[in-house]
DSSP file (Angstrom, degrees, kcal/mol; ACC not computed):
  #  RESIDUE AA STRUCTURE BP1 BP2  ACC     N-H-->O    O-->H-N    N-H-->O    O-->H-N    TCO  KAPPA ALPHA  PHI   PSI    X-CA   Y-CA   Z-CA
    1    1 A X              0   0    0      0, 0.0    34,-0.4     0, 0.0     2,-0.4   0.000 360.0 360.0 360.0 138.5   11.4   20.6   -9.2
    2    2 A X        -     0   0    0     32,-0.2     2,-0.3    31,-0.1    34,-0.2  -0.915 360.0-162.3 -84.8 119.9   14.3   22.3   -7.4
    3    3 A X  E     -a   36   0A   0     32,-1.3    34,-2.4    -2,-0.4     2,-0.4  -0.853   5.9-155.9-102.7 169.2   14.7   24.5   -4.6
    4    4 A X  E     -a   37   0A   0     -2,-0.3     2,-0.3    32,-0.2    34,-0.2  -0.990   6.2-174.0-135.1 130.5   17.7   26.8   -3.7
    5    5 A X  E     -a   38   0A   0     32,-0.8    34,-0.8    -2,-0.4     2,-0.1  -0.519   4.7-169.9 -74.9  45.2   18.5   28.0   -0.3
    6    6 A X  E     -a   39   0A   0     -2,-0.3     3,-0.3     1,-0.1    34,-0.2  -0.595  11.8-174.3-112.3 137.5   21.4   30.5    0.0
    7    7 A X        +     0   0    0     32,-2.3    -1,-0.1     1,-0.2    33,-0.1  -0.364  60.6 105.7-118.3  20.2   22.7   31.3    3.6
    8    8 A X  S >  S+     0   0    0      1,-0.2     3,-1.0     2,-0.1    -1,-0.2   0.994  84.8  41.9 -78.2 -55.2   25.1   34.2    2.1
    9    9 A X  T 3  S+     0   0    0     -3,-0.3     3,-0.2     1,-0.3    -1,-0.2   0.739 127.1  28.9 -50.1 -30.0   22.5   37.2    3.6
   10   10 A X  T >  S+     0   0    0      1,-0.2     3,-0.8     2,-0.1    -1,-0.3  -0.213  78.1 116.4-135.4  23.2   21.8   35.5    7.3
   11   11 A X  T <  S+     0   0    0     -3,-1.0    -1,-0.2     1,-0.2    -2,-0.1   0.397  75.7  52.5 -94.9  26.5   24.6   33.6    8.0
   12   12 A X  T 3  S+     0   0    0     -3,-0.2     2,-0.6    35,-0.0    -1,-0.2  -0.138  98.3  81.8 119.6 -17.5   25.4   35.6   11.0
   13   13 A X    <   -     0   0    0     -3,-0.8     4,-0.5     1,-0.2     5,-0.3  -0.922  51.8-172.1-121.0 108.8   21.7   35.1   12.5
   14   14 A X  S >> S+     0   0    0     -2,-0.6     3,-2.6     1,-0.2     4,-2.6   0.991  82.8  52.6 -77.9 -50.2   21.1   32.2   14.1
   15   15 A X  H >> S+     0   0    0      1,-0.3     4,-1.4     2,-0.2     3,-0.7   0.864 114.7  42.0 -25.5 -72.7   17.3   32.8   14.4
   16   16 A X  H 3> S+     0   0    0      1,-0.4     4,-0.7     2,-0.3    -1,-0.3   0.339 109.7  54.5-103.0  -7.5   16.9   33.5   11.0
   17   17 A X  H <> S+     0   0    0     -3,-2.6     4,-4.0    -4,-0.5    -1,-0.4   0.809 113.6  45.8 -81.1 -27.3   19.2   30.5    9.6
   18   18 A X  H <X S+     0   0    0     -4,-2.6     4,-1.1    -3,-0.7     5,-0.3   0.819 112.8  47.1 -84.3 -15.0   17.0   27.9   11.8
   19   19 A X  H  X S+     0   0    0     -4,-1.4     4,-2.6    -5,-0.4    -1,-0.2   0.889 114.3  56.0 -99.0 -45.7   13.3   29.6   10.5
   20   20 A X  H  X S+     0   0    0     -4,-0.7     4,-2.9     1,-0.2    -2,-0.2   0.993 110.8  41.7 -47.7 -52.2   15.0   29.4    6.5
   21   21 A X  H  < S+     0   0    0     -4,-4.0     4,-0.5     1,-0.2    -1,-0.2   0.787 115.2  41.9 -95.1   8.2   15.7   26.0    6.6
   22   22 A X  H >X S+     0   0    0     -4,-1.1     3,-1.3    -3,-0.2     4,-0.8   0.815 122.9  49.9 -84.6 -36.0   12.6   24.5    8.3
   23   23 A X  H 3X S+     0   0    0     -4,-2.6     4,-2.5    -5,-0.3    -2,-0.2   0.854 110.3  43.4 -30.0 -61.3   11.0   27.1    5.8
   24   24 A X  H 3< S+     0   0    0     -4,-2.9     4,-0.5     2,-0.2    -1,-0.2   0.637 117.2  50.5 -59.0 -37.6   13.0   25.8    2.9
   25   25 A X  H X> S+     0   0    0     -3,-1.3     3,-4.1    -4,-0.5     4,-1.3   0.971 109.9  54.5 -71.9 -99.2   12.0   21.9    4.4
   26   26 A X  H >X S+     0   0    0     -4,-0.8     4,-1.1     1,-0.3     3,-0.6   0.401 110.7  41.8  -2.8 -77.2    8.4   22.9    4.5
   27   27 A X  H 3X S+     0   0    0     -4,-2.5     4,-0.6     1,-0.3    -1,-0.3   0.373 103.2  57.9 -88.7   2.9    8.2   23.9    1.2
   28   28 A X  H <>>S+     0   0    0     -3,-4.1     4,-1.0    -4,-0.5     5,-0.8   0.696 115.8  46.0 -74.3 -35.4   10.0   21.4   -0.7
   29   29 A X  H <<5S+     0   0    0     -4,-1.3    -2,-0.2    -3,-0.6    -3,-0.1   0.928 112.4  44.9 -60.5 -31.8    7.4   19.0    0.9
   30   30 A X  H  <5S+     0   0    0     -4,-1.1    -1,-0.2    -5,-0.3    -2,-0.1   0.806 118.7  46.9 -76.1 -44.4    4.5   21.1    0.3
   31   31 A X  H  <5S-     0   0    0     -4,-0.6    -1,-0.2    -5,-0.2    -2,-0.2   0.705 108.4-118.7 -82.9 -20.2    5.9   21.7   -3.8
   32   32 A X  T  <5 +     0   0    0     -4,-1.0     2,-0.5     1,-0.2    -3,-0.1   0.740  52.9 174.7 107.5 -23.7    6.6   18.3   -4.3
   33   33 A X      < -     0   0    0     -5,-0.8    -1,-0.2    -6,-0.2   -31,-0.1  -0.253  30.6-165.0 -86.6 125.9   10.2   18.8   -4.8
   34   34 A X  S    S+     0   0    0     -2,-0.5    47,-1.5   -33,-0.4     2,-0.3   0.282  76.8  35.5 -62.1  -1.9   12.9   16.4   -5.3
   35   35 A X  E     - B   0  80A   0    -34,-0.4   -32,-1.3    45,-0.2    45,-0.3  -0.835  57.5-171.7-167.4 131.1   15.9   18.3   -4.8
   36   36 A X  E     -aB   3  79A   0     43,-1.7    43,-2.0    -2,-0.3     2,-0.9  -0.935  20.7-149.3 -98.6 118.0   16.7   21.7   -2.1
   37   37 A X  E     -aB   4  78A   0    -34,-2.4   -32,-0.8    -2,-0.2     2,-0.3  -0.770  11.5-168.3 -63.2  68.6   20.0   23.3   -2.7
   38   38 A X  E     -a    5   0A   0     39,-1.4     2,-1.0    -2,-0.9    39,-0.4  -0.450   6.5-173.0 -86.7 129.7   21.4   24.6    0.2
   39   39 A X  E     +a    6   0A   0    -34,-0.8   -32,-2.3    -2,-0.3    37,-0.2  -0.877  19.0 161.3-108.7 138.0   24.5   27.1   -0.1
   40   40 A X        -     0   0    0     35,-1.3    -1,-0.2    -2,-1.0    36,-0.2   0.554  52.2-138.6-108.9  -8.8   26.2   28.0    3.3
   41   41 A X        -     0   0    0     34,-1.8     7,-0.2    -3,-0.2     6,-0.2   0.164  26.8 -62.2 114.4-171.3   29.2   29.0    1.1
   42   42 A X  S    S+     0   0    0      1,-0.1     3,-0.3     2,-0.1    -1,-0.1   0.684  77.8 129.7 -80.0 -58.0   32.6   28.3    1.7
   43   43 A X  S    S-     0   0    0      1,-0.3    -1,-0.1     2,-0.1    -2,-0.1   0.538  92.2 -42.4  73.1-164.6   33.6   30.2    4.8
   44   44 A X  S    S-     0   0    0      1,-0.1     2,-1.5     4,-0.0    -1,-0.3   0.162  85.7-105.1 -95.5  30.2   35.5   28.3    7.8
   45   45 A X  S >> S+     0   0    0     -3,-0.3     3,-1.5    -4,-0.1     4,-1.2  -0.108  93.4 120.5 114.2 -29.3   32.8   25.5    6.9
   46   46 A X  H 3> S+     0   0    0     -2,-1.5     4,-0.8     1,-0.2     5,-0.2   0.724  77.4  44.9 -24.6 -26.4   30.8   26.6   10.5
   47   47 A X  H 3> S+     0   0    0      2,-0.2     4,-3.5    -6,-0.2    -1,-0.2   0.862 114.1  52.8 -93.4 -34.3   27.7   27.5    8.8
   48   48 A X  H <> S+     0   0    0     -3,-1.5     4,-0.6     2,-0.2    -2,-0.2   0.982 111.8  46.0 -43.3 -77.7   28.1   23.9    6.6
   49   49 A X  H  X S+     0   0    0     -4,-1.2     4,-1.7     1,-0.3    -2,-0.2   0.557 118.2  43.0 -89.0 -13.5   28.5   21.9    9.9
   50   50 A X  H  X S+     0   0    0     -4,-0.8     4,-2.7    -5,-0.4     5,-0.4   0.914 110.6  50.6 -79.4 -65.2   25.4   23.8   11.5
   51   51 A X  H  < S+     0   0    0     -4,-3.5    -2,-0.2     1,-0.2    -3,-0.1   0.763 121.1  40.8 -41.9 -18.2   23.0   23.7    8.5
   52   52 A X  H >X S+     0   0    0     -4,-0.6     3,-1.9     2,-0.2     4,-1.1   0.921 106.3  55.8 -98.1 -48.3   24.0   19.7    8.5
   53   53 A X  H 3< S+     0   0    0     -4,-1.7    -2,-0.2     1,-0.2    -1,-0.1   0.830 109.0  51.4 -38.5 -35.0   23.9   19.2   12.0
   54   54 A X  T >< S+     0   0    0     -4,-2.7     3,-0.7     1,-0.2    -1,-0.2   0.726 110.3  52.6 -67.6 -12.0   19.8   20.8   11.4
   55   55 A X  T <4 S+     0   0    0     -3,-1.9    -1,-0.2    -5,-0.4    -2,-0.2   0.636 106.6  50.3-107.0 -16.3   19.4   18.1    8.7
   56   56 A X  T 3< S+     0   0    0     -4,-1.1     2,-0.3     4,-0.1    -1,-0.2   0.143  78.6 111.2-112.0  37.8   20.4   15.3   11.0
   57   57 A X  S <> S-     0   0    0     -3,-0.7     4,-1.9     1,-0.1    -3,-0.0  -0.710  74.7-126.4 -97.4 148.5   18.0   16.3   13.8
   58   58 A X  H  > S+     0   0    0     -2,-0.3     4,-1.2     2,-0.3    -1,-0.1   0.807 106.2  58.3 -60.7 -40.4   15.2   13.3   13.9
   59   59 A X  H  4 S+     0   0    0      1,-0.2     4,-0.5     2,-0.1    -1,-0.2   0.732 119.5  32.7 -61.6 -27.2   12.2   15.2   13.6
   60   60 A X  H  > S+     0   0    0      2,-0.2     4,-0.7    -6,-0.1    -2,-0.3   0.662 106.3  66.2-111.1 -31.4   13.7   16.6   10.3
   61   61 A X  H  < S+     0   0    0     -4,-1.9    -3,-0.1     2,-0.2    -2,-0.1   0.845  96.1  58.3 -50.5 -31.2   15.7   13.6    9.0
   62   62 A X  T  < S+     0   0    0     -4,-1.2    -2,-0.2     1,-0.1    -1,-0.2   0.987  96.4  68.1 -45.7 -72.1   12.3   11.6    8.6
   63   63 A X  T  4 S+     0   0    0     -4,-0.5    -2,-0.2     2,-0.1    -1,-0.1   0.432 104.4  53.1 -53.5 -40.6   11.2   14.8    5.9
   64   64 A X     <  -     0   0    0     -4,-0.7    17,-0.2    -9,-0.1     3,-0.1  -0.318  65.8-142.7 -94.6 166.4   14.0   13.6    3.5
   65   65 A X  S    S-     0   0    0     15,-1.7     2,-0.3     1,-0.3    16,-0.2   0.674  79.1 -32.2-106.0  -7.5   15.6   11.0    1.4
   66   66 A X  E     -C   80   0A   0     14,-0.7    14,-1.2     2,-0.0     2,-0.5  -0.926  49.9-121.6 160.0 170.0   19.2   11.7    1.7
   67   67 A X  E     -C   79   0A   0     -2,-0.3     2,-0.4    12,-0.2    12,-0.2  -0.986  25.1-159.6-135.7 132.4   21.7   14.5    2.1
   68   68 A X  E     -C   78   0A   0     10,-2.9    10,-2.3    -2,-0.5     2,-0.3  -0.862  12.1-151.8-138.2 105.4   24.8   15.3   -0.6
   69   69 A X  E     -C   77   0A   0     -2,-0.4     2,-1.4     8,-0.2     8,-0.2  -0.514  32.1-112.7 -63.4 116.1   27.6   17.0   -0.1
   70   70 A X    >   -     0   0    0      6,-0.7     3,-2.5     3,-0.3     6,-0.1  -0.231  22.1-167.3 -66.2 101.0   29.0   18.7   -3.6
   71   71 A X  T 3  S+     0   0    0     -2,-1.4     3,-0.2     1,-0.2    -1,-0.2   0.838  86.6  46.8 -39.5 -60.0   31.9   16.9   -4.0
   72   72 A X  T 3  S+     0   0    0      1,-0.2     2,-0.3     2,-0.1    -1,-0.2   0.673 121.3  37.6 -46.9 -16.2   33.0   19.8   -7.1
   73   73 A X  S X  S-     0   0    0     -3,-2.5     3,-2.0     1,-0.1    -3,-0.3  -0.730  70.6-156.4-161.5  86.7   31.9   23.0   -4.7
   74   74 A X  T 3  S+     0   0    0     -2,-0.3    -4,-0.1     1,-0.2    -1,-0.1   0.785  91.3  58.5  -8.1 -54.3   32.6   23.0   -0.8
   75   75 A X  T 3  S+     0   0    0    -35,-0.1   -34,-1.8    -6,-0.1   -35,-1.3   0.140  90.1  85.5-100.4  27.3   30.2   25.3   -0.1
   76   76 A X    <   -     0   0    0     -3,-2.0    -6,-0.7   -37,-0.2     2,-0.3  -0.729  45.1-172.5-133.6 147.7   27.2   23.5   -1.5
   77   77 A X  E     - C   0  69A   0    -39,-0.4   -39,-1.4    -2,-0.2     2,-0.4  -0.871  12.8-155.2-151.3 116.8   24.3   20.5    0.0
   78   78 A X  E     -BC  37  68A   0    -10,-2.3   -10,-2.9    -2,-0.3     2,-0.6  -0.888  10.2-151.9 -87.3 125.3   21.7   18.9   -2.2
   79   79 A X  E     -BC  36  67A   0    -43,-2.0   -43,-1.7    -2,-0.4   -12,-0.2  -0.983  16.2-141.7-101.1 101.8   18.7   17.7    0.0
   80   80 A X  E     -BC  35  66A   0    -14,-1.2   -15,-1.7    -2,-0.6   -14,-0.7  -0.559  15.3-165.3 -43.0 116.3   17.0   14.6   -1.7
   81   81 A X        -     0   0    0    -47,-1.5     2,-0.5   -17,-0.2   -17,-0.1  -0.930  15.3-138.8 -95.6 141.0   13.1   14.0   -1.8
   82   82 A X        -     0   0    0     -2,-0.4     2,-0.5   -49,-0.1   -47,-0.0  -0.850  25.6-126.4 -85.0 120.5   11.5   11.2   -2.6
   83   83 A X              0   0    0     -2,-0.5   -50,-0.1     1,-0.2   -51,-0.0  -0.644 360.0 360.0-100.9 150.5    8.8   11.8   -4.4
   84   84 A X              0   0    0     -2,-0.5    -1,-0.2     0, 0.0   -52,-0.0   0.452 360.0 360.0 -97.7 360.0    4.9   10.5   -3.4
């Protein structure tokens, strides 16, 4: 299973990026899912280097198995689960 994030609406609200992506966390654990797709799109890469910075906080770096940047598309992060 897949999820997809996209940070086009909210990127401008810091509240509301940080409550999507533990949201987004939450429920790829809860579903099971092997893969979240987060876009913070292309921008000047700010929204990128915050949404990664959230993914390498400790309390949320446990939740996952890895992080991938799309090499083909800038503006793009595949979140790895492992599944149990």
């Amino acid at each position: 299973m897949k999820l997809k994030l996209d940070l086009h609406d909210i990127y401008n609200r810091n509240d509301d990026i940080e409550r999507a992506l533990r949201s987004i966390i939450d429920e790829a654990i809860e579903k099971k899912a092997t893969l979240v797709e987060i876009i913070p799109g292309k921008g000047s890469g700010q929204l990128k280097k915050r949404v990664l910075r959230f993914l390498d906080q400790k309390d949320v770096k446990v939740l996952y198995h890895r992080v991938e940047k799309d090499s083909k598309n800038f503006g793009r992060i595949f979140v790895h689960f492992r599944p149990k």
